[in-house]
C-alpha positions in Angstrom: 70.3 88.8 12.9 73.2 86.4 13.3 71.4 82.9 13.7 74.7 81.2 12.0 76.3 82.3 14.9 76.6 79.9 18.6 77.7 81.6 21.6 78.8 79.0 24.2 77.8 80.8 27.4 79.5 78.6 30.2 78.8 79.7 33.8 81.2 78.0 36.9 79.4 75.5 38.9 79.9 77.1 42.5 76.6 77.6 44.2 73.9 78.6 41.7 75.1 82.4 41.5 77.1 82.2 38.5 74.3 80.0 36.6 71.6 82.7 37.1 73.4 85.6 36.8 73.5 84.4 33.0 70.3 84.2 32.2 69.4 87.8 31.4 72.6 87.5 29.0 71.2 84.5 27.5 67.6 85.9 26.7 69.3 89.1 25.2 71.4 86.6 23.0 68.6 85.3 21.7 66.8 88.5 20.9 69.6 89.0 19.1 69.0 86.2 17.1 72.4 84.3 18.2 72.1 80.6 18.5 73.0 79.4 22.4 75.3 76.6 23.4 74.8 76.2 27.1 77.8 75.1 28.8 78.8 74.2 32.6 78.3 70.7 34.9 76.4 69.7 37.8 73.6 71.6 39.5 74.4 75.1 37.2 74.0 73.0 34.0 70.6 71.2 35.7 69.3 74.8 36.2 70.2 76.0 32.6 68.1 73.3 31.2 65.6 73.7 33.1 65.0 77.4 32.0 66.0 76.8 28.7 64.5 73.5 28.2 64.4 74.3 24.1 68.6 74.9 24.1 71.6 72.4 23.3 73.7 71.8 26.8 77.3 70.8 26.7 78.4 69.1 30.0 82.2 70.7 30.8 84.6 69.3 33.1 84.0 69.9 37.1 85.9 71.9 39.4 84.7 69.7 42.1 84.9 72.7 44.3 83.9 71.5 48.0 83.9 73.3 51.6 85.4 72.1 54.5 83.7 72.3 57.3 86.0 74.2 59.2 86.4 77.7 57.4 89.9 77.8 58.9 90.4 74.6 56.5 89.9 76.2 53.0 92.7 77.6 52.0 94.0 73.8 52.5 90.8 72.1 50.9 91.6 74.4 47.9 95.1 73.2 47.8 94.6 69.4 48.1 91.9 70.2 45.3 94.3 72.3 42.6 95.5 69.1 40.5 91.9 68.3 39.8 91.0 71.7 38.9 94.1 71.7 36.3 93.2 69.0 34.8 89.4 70.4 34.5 91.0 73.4 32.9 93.4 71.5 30.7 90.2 69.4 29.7 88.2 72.9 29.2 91.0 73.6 26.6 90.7 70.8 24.4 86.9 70.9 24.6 86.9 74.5 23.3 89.7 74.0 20.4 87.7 71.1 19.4 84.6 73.2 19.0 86.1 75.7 17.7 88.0 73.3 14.7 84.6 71.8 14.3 82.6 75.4 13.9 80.3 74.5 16.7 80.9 77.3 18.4 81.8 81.3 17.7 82.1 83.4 20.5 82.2 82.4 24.3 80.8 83.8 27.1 82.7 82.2 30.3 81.8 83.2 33.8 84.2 82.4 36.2 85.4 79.5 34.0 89.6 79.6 33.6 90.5 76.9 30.3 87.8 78.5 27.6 89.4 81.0 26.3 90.4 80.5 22.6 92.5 83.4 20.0 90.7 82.0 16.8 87.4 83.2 18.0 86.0 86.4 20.1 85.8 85.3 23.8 84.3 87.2 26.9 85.1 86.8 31.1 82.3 87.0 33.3 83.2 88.7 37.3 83.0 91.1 39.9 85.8 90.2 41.2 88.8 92.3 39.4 90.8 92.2 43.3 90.7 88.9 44.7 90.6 89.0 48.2 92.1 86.1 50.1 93.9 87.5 53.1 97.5 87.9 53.2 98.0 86.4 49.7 95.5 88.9 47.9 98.0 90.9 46.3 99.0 87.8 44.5 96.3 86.0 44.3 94.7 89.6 42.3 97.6 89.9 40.1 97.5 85.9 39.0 93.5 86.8 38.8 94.4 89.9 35.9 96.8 87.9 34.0 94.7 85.5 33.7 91.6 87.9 32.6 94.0 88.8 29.7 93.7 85.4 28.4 90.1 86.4 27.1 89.3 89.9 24.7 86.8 91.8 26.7 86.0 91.0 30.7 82.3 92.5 31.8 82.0 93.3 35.3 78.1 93.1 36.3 77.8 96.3 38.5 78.0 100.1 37.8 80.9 101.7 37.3 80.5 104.6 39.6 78.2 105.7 42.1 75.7 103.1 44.0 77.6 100.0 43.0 77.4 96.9 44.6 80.9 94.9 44.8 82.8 97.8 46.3 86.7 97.6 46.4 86.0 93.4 44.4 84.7 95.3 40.9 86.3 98.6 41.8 90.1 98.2 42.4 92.3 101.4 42.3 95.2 101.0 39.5 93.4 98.4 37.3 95.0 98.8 33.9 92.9 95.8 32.1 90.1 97.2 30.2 86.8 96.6 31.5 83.1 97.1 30.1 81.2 97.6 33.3 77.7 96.0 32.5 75.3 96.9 35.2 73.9 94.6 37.6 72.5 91.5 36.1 69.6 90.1 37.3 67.0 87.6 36.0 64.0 89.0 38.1 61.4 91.7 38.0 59.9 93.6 40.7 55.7 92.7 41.3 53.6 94.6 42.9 51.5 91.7 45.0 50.4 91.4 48.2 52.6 90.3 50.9 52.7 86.6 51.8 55.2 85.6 53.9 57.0 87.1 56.6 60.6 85.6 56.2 61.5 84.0 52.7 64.7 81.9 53.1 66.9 81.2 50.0 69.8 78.9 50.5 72.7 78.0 47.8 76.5 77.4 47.8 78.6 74.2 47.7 78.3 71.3 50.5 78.4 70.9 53.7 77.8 74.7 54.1 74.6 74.8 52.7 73.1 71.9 54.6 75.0 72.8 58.0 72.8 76.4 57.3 69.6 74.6 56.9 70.0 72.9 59.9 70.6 76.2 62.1 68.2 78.0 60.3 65.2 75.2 61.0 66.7 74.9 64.4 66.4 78.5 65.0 62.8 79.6 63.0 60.7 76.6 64.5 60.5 79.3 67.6 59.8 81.8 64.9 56.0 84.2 65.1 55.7 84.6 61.8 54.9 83.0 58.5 58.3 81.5 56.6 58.8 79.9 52.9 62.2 77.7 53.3 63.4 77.3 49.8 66.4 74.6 50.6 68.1 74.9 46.8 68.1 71.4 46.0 67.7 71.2 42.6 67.3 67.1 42.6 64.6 65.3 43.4 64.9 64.6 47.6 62.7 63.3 49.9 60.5 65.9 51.1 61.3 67.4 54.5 58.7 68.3 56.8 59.1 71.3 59.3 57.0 73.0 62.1 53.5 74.1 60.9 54.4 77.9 60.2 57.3 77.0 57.7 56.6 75.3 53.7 59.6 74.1 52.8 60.0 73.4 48.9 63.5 71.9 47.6 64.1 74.1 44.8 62.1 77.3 42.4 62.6 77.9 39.0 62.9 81.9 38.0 59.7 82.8 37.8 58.4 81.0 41.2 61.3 82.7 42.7 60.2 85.6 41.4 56.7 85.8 42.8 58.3 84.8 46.2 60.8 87.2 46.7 58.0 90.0 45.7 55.4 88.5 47.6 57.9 88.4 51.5 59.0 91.3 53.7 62.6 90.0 54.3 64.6 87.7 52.8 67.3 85.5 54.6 70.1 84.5 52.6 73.8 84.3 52.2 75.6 87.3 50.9 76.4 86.0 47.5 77.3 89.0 44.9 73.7 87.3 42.5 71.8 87.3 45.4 72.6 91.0 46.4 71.8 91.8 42.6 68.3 90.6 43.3 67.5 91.9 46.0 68.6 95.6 45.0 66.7 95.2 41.9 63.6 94.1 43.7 64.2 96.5 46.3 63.8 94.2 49.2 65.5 93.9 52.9 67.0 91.2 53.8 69.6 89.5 56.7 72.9 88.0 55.4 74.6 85.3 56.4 78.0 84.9 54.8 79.9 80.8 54.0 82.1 80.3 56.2 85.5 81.1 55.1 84.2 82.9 52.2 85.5 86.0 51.9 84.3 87.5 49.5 81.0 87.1 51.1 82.4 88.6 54.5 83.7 91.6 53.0 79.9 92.1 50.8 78.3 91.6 54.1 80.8 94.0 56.0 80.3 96.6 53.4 76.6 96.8 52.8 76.2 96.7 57.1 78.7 99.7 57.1 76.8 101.4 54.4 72.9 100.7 56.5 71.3 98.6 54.3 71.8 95.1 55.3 73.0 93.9 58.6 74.7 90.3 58.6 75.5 87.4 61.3 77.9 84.8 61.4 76.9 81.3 60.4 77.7 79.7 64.1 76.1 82.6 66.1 73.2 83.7 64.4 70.1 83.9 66.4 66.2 84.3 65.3 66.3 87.3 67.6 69.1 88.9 64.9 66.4 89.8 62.7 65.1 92.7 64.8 68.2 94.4 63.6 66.6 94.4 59.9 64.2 97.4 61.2 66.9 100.1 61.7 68.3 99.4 58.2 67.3 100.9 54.5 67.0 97.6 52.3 68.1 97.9 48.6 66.0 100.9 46.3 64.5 99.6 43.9 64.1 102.6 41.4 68.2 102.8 41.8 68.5 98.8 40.4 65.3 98.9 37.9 65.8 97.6 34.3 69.8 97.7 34.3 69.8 95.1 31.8 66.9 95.9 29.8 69.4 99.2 29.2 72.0 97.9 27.8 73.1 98.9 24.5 73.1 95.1 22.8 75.1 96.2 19.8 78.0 97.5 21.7 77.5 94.7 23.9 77.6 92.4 21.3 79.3 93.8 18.8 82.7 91.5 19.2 80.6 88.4 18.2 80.0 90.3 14.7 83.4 90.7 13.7 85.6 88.5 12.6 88.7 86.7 14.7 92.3 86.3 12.7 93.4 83.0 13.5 95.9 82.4 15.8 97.1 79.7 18.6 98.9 80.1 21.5 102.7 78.1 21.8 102.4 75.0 24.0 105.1 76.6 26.3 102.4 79.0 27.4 99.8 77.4 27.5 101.8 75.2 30.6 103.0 78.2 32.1 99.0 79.1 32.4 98.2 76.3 33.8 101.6 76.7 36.0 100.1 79.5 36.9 96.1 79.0 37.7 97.8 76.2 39.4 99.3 78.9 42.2 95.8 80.8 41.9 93.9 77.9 43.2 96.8 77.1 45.7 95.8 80.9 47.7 92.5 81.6 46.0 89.8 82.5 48.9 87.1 83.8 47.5 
């Protein structure tokens, strides 16, 4: 048991994916007998709480990551945005040296976050996105992505490493010569067997206006809609309550095990093609119909890639049309026994065997610690993700 030993596990507050996709991590943590530090800011750090109401939470510095409405305009949004998102790195630095020189903290489990890396203790990055793909820039925007993976000791990709995995060429590139502990998928849900309840289960998530500009297509389109729907709008804050046509609840936001129960208990979920979401759903074993964020690309090329392969098929944001979902008939869905009990698999003393050792100390020279933030500086300039 190592109870004299935090973990900060710090998810990036982009949508909810990152948030959720540590909570399996976090439960094995505990079991393990590690104390947890939860770490992150806005709506992520709201959810952490909420499903570990008993934990300490540390509020980090935000991102303030923000869509344009246009999906032309990101790359641009992105680059207006980059000085703020140094200065939330440079601020994740001194936050983690400070915990560090205070022996809060021992080990860190950052996913997606750039500034919490730290050479005195053991430190861990969280993706499935080893190739970055952003266009005509992803050659560089990949490279600047691995150099800065090396910042931390070990980087766990949450898919398999071979056959039937889910983030394709993202968690698969060829030539990759960082070493990487490929995880399985992660996923925070079980499959049920219940009985059917709804016909259409909608699950919305991702940064604004994207997420509201959905909900309004998606009511727009499913008042016309034979068939019964649960709208869950991912609104973690308390909102006014919404009221649509008489064949759609709509309920602001669902903790884990709600969630659970509802993705179990619908015949086809419609969603945006986030890389958590897609874990989900192949470990439940469900269909579903994708609709990728505008500009996204890392949700294009997911939804491209699991249409090609007959298992999900996808529209566009701007032409999607309540008739689309005929298409879901003539496609597989995820298979369930392919996805079942990944994590409950997982050897959790290899996993966790770097938080065991000890760390020599060590700093890095303030010269490079500028030319990092020189260079996640350019990665945010090109980063599409």
């Amino acid at each position: 048991m190592h109870k004299n030993k935090t973990i900060l596990v710090a998810p990036l507050n982009w949508g909810l994916g990152h948030a959720t996709r540590c909570i399996p991590i976090i439960h094995l943590l505990l079991q393990e007998g590690f104390e947890v530090l939860l770490g992150s800011d806005g709506n992520a750090l709201t959810l952490l709480q909420q499903e570990f109401p008993e934990l300490q939470s540390l509020t980090l510095p935000s991102y303030q990551i923000e869509y344009p409405k246009k999906a032309a305009h990101f790359k641009w949004k992105m680059l207006l945005r980059s000085p703020k998102i140094i200065k939330a790195i440079n601020a994740e630095q001194k936050m983690v040296k400070s915990l560090v020189k205070s022996n809060t903290i021992h080990g860190v489990i950052s996913d997606n976050r750039f500034g919490l890396y730290h050479s005195a203790i053991p430190t861990v990055f969280i993706t499935h996105q080893l190739q970055v793909l952003s266009g005509k820039t992803t050659k560089l925007t990949s490279a600047i992505h691995r150099r800065y993976i090396k910042r931390y000791d070990v980087c766990w990709v949450p898919d398999f490493k071979d056959a039937d995995n889910l983030s394709g060429n993202l968690g698969h590139p060829k030539n990759f010569k960082i070493p990487v502990t490929y995880i399985g998928p992660l996923s925070r849900l079980k499959k049920l067997e219940i009985p059917i309840r709804y016909d259409i289960l909608v699950v919305l998530s991702g940064p604004e206006p994207q997420r509201t500009e959905l909900e309004e297509i998606l009511l727009h389109e499913l008042r016309i809609y034979k068939g019964k729907v649960l709208f869950v709008r991912g609104k973690i804050e308390a909102e006014k309550p919404i009221k649509g046509p008489d064949h759609i609840k709509i309920v602001d936001f669902m903790e884990s095990d709600t969630l659970e129960k509802a993705i179990n208990a619908s015949k086809l979920i419609l969603c945006r093609s986030g890389y958590t979401t897609i874990m989900d759903l192949a470990k439940l074993g469900k269909k579903a119909f994708f609709i990728p964020t505008p500009g996204q690309t890392e949700q294009e090329y997911l939804a491209n890639r699991l249409k090609k392969l007959r298992k999900v098929p996808f529209a566009n944001q701007e032409e999607f049309r309540v008739k689309d979902l005929s298409q879901v008939e003539v496609y597989s869905g995820f298979d369930a026994s392919v996805y079942a009990s990944v994590i409950d698999d997982i050897d959790r003393g290899q996993l966790f065997g770097l938080f065991k050792g000890e760390r020599k100390l060590g700093s890095y020279t303030k010269i490079a610690f500028y030319v990092n933030l020189l260079v996640m500086g350019l990665y945010n300039m090109f980063h599409n993700r």
